[in-house]
N, C-alpha and C positions, 0 to 999 in steps of 0.2 A: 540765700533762698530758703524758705521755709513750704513745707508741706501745709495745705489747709486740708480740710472734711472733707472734700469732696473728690479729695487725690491729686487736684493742682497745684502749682508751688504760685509763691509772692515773691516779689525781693523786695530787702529793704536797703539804704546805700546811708541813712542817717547820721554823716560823719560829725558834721557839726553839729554845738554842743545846741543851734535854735530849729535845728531839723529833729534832733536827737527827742528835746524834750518836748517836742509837738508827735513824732512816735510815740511816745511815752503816754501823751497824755491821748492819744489815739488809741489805744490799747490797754489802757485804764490801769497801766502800771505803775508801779514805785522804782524810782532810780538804784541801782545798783551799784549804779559807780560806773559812769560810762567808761572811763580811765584805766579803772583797777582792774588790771590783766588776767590779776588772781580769780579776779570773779567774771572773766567773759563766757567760760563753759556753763556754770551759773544761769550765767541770764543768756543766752543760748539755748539754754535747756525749756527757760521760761519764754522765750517768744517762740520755741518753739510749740510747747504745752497750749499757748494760746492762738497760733495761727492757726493750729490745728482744731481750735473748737469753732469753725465760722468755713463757710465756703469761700470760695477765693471771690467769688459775688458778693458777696455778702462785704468781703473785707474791701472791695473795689468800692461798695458804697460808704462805708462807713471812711476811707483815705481819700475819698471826691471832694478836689477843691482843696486840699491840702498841700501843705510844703513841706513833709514827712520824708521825701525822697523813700515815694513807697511804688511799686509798678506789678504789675499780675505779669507771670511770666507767661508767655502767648506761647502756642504751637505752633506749628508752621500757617496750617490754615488760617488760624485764629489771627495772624498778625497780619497776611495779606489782605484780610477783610478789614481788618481794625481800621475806624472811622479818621483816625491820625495818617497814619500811613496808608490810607487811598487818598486824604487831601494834600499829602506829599511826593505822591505818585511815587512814596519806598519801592516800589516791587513794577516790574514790566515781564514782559513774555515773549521770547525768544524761540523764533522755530518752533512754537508751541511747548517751550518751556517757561515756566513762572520760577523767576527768580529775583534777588533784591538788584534793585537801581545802582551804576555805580555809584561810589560814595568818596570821599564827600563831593559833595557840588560846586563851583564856583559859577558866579555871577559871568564873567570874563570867558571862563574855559570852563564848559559845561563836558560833563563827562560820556562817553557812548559808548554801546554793546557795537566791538566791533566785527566780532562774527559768532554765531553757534555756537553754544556749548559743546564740548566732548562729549561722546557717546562713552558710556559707561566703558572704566577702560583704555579707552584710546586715550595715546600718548605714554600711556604707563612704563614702557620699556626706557623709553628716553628719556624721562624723567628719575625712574631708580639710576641709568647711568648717573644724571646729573648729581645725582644726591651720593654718588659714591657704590654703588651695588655691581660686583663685579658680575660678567655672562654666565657662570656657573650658578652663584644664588639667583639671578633672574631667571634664568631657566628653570630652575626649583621652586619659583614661586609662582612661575606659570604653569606648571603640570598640577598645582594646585590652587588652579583658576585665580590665582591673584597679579592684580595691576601688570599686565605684561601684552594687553592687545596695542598694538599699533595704532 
């Protein structure tokens, strides 16, 4: 993930060496060696130098339509409106919460919200049990309003 101008981050995932050098020439840079470990801080340095001159709009138009393995990293809002994921219906609303879709999907056995989210808190006692937190530090972690409502 890289910072752009505008304060939002991008990622990029360009593992292979025909994603890598379509990054490359999307960015109007010279190879480095995509290999050479010695030089990842290097050219790290430089994609970051350059994400950072372009808003994250700006770099969304210029990787549209590419096979870069390039994506804007979305905010929460930003993703439940995203034109991809309302045509995949990623996100539904529970009890008047908006939260992502179960995942993944099958054709055969489609997944379902089978009741309400937790209210902030609940269940947190029974769950430090679970994970190993003996009644003395949960009780120290509720006197200091953490994870301990019912």
């Amino acid at each position: 993930m890289y910072p752009t101008k505008d304060g939002k981050y991008v990622s990029i995932g360009s593992i292979e060496t025909r994603f890598y050098q379509e990054l490359l020439q999307k960015l109007k840079l010279k190879d480095l060696g995509q290999h050479d470990r010695k030089r990842w801080p290097e050219m790290h340095k430089l994609f970051a130098k350059t994400f950072k001159s372009k808003t994250r709009a700006q770099w969304c138009k210029v990787f549209e339509g590419s096979d870069a393995c390039f994506a804007p990293v979305l905010s929460w809002s930003e993703a439940r409106r995203d034109a991809h994921n309302v045509f995949r219906n990623s996100f539904l609303e529970v009890s008047g919460v908006n939260q992502p879709a179960p995942a993944p999907r099958f054709s055969r056995t489609p997944g379902a919200v089978r009741r309400a989210p937790p209210e902030r808190g609940q269940g947190g006692r029974q769950a430090l049990l679970d994970w190993g937190f003996d009644h003395n530090t949960i009780k120290k972690l509720g006197s200091l309003g953490l994870g301990t409502k019912e």
